[in-house]
Each structure stands twice: as C-alpha cells, then as structure tokens.
C-alpha positions as CSV (number, residue, x, y, z in Angstrom):
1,X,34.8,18.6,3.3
2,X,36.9,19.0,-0.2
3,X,39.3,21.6,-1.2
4,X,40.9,22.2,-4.4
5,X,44.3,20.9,-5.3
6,X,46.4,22.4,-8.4
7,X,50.5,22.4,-9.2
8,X,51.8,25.3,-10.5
9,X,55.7,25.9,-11.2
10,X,56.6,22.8,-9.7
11,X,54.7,23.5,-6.4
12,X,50.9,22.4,-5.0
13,X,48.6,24.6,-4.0
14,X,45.3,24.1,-2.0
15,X,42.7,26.3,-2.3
16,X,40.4,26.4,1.0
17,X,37.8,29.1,2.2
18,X,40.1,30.1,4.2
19,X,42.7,30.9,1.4
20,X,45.5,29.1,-0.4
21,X,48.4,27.0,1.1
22,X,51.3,26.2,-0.6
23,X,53.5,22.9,-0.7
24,X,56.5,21.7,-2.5
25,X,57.7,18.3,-3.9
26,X,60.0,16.6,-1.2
27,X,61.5,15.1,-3.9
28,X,62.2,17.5,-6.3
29,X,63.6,19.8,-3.2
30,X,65.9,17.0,-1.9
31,X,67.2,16.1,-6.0
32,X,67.8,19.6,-6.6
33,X,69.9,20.1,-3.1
34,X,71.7,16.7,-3.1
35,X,72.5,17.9,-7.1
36,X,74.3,21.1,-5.7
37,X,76.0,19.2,-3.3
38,X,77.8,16.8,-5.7
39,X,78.8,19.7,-7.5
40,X,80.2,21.7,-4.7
41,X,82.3,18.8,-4.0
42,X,83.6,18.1,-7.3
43,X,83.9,22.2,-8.1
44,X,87.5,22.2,-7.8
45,X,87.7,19.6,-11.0
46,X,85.1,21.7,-13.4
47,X,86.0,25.7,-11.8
48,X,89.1,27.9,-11.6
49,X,92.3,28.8,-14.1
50,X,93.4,25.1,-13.6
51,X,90.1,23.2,-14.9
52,X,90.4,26.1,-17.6
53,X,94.1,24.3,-18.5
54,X,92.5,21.1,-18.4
55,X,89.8,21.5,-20.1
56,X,87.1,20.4,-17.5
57,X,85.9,23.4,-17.1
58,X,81.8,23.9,-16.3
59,X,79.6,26.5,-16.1
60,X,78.3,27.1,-12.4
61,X,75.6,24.6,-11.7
62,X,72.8,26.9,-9.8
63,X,69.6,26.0,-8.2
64,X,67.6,26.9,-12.7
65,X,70.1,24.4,-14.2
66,X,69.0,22.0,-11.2
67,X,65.6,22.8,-11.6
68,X,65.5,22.3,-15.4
69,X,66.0,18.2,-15.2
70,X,62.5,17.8,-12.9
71,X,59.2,18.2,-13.8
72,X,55.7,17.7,-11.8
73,X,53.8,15.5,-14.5
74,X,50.7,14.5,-13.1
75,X,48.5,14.6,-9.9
76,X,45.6,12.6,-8.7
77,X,43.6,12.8,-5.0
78,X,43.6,10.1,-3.1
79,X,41.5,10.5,-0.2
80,X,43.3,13.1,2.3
81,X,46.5,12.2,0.4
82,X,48.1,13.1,-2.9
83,X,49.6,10.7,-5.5
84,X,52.0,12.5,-7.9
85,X,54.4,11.5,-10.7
86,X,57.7,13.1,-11.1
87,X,60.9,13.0,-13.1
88,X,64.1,14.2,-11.9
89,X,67.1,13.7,-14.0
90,X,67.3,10.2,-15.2
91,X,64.4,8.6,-12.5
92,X,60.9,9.1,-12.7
93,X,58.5,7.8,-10.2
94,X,55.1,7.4,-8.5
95,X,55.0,9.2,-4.5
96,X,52.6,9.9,-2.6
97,X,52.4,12.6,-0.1
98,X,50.4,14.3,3.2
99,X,49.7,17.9,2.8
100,X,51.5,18.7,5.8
101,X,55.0,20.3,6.1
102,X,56.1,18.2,8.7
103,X,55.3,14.3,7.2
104,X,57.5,12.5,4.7
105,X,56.6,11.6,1.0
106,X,56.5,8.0,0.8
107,X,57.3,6.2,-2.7
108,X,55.2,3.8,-4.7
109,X,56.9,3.1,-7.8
110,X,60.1,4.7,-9.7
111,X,62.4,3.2,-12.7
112,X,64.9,4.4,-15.0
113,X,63.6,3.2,-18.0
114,X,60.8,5.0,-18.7
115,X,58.8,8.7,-17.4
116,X,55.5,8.5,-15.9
117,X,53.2,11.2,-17.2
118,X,49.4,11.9,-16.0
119,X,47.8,9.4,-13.6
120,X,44.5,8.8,-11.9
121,X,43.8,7.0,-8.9
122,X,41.2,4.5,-7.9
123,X,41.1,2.1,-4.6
124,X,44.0,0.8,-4.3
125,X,45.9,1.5,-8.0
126,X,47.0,4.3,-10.4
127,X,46.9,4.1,-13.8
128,X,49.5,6.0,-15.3
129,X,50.7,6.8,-19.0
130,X,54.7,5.2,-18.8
131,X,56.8,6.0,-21.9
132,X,60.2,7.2,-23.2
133,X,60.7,9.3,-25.8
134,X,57.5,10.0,-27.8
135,X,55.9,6.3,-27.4
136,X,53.8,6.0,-24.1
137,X,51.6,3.1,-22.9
138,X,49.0,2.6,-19.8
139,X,49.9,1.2,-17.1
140,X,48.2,0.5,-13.5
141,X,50.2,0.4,-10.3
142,X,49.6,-0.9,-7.1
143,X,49.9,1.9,-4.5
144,X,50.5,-0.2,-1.6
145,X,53.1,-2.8,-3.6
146,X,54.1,-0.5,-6.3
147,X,54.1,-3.6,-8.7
148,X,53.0,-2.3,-12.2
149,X,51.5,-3.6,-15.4
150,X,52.0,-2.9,-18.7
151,X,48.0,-2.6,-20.1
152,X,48.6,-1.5,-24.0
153,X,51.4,-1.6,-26.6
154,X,52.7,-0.3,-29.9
155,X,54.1,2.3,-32.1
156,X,51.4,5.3,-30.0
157,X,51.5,7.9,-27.5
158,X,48.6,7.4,-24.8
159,X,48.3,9.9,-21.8
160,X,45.8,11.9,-19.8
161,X,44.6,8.2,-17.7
162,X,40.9,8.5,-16.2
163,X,39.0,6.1,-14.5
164,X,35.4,5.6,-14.6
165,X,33.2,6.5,-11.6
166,X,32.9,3.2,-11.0
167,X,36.5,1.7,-11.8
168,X,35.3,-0.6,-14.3
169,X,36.7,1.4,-17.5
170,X,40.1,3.5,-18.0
171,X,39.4,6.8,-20.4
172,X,42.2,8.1,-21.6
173,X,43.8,9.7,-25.4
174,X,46.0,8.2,-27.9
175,X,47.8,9.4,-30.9
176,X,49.4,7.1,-33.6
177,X,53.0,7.3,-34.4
178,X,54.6,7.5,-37.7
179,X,58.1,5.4,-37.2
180,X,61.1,5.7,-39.9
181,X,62.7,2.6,-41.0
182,X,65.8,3.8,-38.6
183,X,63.0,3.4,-35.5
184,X,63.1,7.2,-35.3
185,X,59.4,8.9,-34.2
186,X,58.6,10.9,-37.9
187,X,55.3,12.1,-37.1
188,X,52.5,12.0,-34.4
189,X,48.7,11.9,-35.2
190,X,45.5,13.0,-33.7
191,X,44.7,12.5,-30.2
192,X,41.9,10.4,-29.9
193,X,39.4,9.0,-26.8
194,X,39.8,5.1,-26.2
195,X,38.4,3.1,-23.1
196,X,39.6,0.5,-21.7
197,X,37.5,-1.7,-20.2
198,X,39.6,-3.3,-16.8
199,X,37.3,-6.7,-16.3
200,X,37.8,-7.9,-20.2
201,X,41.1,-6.2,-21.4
202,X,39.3,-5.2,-24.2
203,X,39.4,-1.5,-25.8
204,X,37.3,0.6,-27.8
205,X,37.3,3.8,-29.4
206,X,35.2,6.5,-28.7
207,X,36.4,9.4,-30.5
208,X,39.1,10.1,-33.6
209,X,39.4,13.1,-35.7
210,X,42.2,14.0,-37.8
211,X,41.5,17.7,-37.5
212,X,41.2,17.9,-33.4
213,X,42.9,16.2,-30.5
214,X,40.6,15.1,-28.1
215,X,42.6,15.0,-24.5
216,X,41.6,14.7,-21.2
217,X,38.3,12.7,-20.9
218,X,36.5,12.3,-17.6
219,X,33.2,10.8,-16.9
220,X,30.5,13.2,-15.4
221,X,28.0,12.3,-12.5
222,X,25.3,11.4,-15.4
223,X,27.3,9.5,-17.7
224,X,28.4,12.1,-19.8
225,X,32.6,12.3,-21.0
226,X,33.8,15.9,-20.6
227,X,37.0,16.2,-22.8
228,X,39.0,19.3,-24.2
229,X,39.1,19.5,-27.7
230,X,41.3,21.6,-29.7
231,X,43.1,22.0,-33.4
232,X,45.8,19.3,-34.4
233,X,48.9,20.4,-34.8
234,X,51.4,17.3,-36.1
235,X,55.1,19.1,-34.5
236,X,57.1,17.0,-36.8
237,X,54.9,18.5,-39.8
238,X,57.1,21.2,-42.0
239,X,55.4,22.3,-45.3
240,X,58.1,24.7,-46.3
241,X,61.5,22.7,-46.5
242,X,62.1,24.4,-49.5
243,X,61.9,27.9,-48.1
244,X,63.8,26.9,-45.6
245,X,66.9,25.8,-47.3
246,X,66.6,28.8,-49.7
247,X,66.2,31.4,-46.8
248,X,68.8,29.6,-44.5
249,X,72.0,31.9,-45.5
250,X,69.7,35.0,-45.5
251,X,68.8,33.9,-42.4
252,X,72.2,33.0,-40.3
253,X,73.2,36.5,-41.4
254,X,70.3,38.0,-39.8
255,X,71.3,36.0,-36.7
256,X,74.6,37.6,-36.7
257,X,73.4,41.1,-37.1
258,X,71.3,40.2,-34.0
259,X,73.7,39.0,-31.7
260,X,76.1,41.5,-32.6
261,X,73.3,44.4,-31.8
262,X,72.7,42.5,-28.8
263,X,76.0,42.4,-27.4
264,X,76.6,46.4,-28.8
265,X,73.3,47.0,-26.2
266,X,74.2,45.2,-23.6
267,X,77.5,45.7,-22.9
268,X,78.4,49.2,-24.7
269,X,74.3,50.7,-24.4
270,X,73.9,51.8,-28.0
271,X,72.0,49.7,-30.7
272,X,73.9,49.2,-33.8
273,X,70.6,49.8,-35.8
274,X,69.3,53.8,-35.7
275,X,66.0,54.2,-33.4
276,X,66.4,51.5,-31.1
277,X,67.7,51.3,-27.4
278,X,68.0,48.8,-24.7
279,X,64.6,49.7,-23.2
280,X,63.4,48.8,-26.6
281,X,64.9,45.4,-27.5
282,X,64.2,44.4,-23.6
283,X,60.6,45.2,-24.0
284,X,60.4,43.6,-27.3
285,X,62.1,40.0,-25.9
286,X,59.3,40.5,-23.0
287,X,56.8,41.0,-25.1
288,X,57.7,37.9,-27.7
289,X,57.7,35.7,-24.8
290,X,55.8,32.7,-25.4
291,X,54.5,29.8,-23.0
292,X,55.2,26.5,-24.3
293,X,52.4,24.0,-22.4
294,X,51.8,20.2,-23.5
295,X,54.1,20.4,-26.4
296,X,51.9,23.9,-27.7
297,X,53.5,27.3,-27.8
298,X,51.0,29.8,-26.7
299,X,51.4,33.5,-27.1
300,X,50.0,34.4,-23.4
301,X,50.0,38.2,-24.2
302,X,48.4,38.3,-27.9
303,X,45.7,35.7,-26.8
304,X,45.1,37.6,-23.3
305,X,44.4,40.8,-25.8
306,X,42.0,38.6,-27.7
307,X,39.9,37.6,-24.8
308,X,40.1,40.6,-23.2
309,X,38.3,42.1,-26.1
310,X,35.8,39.2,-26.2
311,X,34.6,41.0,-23.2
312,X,35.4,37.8,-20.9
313,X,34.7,38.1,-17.7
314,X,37.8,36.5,-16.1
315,X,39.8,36.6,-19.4
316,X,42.8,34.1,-19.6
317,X,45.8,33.0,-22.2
318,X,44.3,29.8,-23.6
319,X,43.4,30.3,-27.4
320,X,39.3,29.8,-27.9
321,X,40.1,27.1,-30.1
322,X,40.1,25.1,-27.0
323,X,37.0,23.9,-26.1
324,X,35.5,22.2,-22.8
325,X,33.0,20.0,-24.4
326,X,30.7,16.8,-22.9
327,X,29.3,13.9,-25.1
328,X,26.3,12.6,-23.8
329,X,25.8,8.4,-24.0
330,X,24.2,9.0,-27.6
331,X,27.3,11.3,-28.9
332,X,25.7,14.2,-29.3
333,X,28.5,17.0,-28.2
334,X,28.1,20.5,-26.8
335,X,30.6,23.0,-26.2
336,X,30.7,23.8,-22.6
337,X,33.0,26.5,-22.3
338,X,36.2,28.1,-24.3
339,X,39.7,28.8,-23.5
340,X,40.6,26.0,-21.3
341,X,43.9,24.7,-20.1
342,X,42.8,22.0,-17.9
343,X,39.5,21.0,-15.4
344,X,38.0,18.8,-12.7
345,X,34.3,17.5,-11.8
346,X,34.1,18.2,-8.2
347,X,31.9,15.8,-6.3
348,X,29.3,17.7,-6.6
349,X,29.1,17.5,-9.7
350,X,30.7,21.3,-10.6
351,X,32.9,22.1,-13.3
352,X,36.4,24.1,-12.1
353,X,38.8,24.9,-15.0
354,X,41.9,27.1,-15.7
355,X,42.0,29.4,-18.1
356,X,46.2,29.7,-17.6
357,X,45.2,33.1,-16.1
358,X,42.6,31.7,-12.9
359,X,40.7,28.8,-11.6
360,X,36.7,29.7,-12.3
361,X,34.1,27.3,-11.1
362,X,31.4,26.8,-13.7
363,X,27.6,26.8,-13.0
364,X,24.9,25.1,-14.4
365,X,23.1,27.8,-15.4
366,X,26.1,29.0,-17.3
367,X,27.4,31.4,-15.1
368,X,30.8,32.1,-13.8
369,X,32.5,32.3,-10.1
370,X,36.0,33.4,-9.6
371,X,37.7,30.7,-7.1
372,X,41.4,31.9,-7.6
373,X,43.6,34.1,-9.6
374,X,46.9,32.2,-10.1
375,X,49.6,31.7,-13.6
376,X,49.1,28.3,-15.1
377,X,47.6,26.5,-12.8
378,X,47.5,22.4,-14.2
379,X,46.6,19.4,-12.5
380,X,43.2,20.1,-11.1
381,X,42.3,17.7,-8.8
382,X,40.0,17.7,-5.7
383,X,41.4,16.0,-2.3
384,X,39.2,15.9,1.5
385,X,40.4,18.0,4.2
C-alpha cells in the first residue's frame, strides 16, 4: 500500500486514509538547536550595556533567525524511506530518513561547496541538481556510498531531476545564463526540457521556448512527459532604468513619510496622514502580503479571488497561467489542468497536484477529488507504507 508524501514549511506530511501525520527534519531540528546553543554560550560577548561599549553587540538570535539559514529543497520516495536534500547554513546535503519518530536520519552525501536542489531516486542513486549561486548542474549520487558525479557543465541552471520509468534517461529543465565579463550572473533564460540519456552520456533537447519555462517533467505510465508550463519571467530583466533613476528621490521621500507614519501608529496610535488608523495600515500590510515560491512572487489573495470567481471547485493561489500539460511521443501537447504549483503520477497511474491551497487527485475523466486541504504543499512524492 502507498500513501502520499508532501513538505510543507519545512516539515513532511503523510497523507493516509486514516488521516495526515506529521514529521520534521532531524536535521534541520538539531542545526537550529545546536545554533541557539552557541549563541547562549557566547551571549555575554554580543548582549548587555558592556557588548553595547564594545561594540559587539547582536540582536537576539531566536528560533526565525535560526530558521531562516535552512531550507527543505527537494524530496524523493524511496521505497518505505525518504531521501531529502537540505541546506542549513553553509552545508547542504543528501539524508535519508524512516517515517518514524523514534529512528535516526542517516546521511548520504553533504559538502560546502555547493546546495543540492530537487532530486529523484532510482535503485540505488539520486540524481540531484548541485550548484552555487545561480549556476546548477546534474549530478547522481550513490545512496549507499554517497560518492557523486558531476553529469553536465557550463554557464546554465538545471533543476527539477526525473528519471525515466525505466532508469535509462534523466528528464530534467535547464535555463541558459547570461555571464558579465566580471563572471557575474546578468540574466537567466527560459527553462527548457532536456534528457539525458544514462547508458550513452549523451543529451537531447526536448522542449525550448523563450516565451514559457517548461519545469518539472516526468514520464507517465504510457510514455507521455507531464511538465508544468508557465510564462517566462527573466528576474534580472528591468525595462524602466530610466524611470527608476528619475523617480528614485520622489521615491526615498515617500519612504520616509512611511516609516515615520509607521512609527506615529505604532508607537503613539494616530496616523500622521487624515483617515487612516492602525487597524487600517495593519490590514493593508496583510492584505499586500505576497508568497514568493521558486523565485516567483505570487499574490495568494488577488489570484485566490480570481479563481474563486472561475467558479473552481477547490479554488487555489496558483495563477492559471500555470499549466499541467503532457506531450505525447509525437509532441502533440494538451493542457491537463490549470493553477498548479507542483504534482506526482501515483503508481496507478493518477494525477495528484497542489494548487498552493490543497492536494486534489485528478481523474481520467476529468473530474476532481479533494485528498487534502493544506498551505503550500511542494514536493509531492508517493512512498509504501
């Protein structure tokens, strides 16, 4: 029997008939308390009137300023276990853990020099996307050595690692690089699709846009590669430098104005612009509140609005513009479903995807089933029980 495995927040979660169960990084718990505890011991140098003279002074380290060096990257099944990538302060690493509360995470592979990103199991090895800064490259690792190899190189960012049904291929997305003569990343490209086929070391590509990012592929049980496509969006990309440096004083003064009204609200109640109150400017920060997910910043409560009125069923905070779609082995393409954030094909060949809002298991016929309400749920993966 298979359940449902998804991260959330830094946590897993496994969704059974029974309910969901939920379970934490060892890891990222034991960085984030052996963090607190160097700090305890070496408060008296960074805390107090004396560190003040000195000019040591810190701000408190809490258990948010801990929290803000890790991050869950990627998740893959691997039989009744989990493999999962992490990064916590300066190491990042490969571990793999037993969904039960009372059994150690073992580790397969960690290193300094690089982060490791998405990853995909088959057998015996992981291939992972390894990079630092904006440049990332395959890799596969050994699970039970944890000896890794370097598969691609260059001036690119490749992620989102899949293997074929079979093992014989690697799917996974690239996007070029624009470097500056000072090696400084200038600008990103499209994502593409390439494979990568393990026997020959060869590559090919098998999708490129430079309107959409195709992310994510996976082969289906008949063949087909389900990926999600969505608009391109270069973050380096700024068409109005000239508007900026025109508006820039207009727009430092407007800063502080705000800061000064903030403070006049917080601290004294009273807004030093007519007709507004705290309620107001605290409903208004709420309300402006936006997600930022795999380098995108999503208004969650403008786009849950929009497919609310869409009539939705189980309406979520992914904009339509990103699209579950499957290419068949002659390229044609259909749409299989809008608003997604991320997805799995269960063994059964089901579709499960999050809409940032749920996890809804897709029929065949087209219809929808509500597995689980739960915020941003990423890494969908299935595991056995």
């Amino acid at each position: 029997m298979s359940c449902i495995l998804y991260t959330s927040n830094k946590s897993f979660f496994v969704k059974k008939d029974t309910g969901v169960a939920e379970f934490s990084s060892e890891k990222i718990v034991n960085y984030i308390n052996t963090a607190k505890s160097i700090m305890r011991k070496n408060e008296w140098k960074t805390s107090g009137a004396g560190a003040r003279f000195m000019s040591t002074y810190e701000p408190e380290y809490s258990d948010e300023t801990a929290k803000k060096e890790t991050r869950l990257n990627g998740v893959t099944g691997y039989g009744k276990e989990v493999i999962y990538s992490a990064t916590m302060g300066e190491i990042s690493g490969l571990y793999r853990k037993t969904l039960q509360n009372n059994m150690a995470e073992g580790l397969v592979f960690s290193t300094r020099d690089a982060q490791v990103y998405k990853i995909s199991a088959f057998e015996s090895n992981c291939a992972a996307s390894l990079g630092k800064g904006f440049e990332r490259h395959i890799a596969i690792v050994n699970i039970d050595t944890g000896a890794c190899r370097e598969l691609t190189e260059g001036e690119v960012q490749e992620d989102y690692p899949s293997y074929s049904r079979d093992g014989s291929r690697i799917f996974y997305s690239s996007a070029g690089l624009a470097i500056s003569p000072a090696d400084i990343s200038v600008g990103i490209g499209a994502f593409g699709i390439i494979c990568y086929h393990v026997e020959n070391n060869e590559m090919s590509e098998l999708l490129a846009s430079d309107s959409f990012d195709y992310i994510a592929p996976k082969e289906d049980y008949e063949g087909g590669l389900l990926f999600i496509k969505r608009p391109y969006r270069n973050p380096f990309k700024n068409e109005n430098i000239l508007k900026d440096i025109v508006m820039f004083p207009v727009r430092i003064i407007r800063a502080i104005g705000g800061l000064l009204n903030f403070f006049s609200i917080a601290f004294g109640g009273e807004s030093l612009r007519s007709g507004h109150t705290a309620r107001d400017l605290k409903s208004k920060q709420r309300n402006e509140k936006d997600i930022f997910f795999d380098d995108n910043v999503i208004n969650a409560q403008q786009i849950l609005k929009q497919n609310q009125r869409r009539g939705e069923k189980f309406p979520g905070i992914i904009p339509h513009s990103w699209e579950l779609v499957r290419m068949d082995e002659n390229g044609n393409q259909c749409c299989l479903k809008k608003g997604v954030m991320d997805y799995m094909i269960c063994k059964n060949g089901d579709i499960v995807y999050s809409n940032g809002n749920a996890i809804i298991r897709l029929l065949s016929d087209g219809s929808e089933q509500l597995i689980e309400k739960h915020r941003m749920a990423n890494n969908l993966t299935e595991i056995l029980d």
